[in-house]
C-alpha positions in Angstrom: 154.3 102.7 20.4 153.9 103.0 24.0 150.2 103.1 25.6 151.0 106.9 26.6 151.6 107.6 23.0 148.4 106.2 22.2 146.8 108.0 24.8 148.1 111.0 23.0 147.8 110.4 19.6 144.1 109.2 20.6 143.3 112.7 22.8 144.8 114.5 19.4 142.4 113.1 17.0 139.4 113.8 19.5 140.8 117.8 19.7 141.3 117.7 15.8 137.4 115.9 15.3 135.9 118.5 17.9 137.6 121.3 16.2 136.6 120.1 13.0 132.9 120.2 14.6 132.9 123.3 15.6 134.0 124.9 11.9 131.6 123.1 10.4 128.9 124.3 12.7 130.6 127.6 12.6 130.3 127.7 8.7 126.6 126.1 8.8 125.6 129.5 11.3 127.6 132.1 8.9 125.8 130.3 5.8 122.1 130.8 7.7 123.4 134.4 8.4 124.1 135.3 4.4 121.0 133.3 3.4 118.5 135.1 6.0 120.6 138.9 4.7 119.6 137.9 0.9 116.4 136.9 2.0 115.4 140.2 3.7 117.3 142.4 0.9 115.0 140.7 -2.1 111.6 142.0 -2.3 108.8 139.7 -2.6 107.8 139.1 -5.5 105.3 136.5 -7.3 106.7 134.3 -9.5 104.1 135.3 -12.4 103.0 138.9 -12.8 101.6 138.7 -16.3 98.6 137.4 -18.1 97.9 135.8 -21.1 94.7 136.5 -23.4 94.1 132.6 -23.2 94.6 132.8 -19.5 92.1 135.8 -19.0 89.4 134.3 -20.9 89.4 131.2 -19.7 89.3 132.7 -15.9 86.2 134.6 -17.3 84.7 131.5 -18.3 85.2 129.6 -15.1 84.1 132.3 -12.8 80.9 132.4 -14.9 80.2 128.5 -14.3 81.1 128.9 -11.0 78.3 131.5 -10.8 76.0 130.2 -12.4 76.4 127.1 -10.2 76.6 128.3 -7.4 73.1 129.9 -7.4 71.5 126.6 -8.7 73.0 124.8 -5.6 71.9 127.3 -3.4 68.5 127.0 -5.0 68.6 123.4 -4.4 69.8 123.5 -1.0 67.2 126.0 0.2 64.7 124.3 -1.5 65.9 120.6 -1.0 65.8 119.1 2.5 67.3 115.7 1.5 71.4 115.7 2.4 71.6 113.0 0.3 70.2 114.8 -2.9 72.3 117.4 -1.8 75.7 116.0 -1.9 75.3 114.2 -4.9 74.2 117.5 -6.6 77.7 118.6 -5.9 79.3 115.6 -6.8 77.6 115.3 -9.6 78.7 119.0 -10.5 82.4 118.8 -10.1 82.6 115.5 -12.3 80.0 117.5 -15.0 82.5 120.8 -14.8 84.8 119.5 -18.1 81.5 118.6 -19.9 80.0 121.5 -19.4 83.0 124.0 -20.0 83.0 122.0 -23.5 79.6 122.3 -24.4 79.0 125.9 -22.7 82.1 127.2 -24.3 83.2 125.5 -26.9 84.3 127.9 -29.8 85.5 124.7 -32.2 81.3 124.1 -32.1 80.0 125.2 -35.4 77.5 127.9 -35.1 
């Protein structure tokens, strides 16, 4: 094959991989296009709307720790001036947390 045939044959794939470029780019846009029309036609909507009974009372149960923690620290922070103390107090708190849902809340306990 002569070298102008190359030349051609060469300038052809470059036009045919450019071309195929820009489809693919063109088909990439139109595909962001759809996607961002579904997007905007679908409500938002959480992926759970319901609650269980078991779900329910154990929120109940953690808000009232939480409480009830929360105004012991606060105690101890307005009454304790030692950062130290402090810290470990909440440390100390969120390790406790499992061992004091058992034994606060336990229904298994016999009683």
């Amino acid at each position: 094959m002569s070298e102008r045939g190359q030349r051609a044959r060469r300038r052809a794939e470059r036009a045919a991989a450019v071309q195929a470029e820009q489809q693919r780019q063109a088909r990439a846009i139109e595909r962001r296009r759809r996607r961002a029309t579904v997007s905007r036609s679908i409500p938002f909507r959480p992926a759970r709307t319901h609650r269980t009974a078991l779900g329910t009372h154990r929120g109940r149960q953690n808000g009232i720790l939480l409480a009830a923690l929360l105004s012991a620290h606060t105690v101890l922070w307005l009454l304790e001036p030692s950062w130290w103390l402090r810290a470990s107090a909440a440390v100390l708190t969120v390790l406790a947390w499992p061992v004091l849902v058992v034994l606060l809340f336990d229904r298994r306990s016999p009683g």
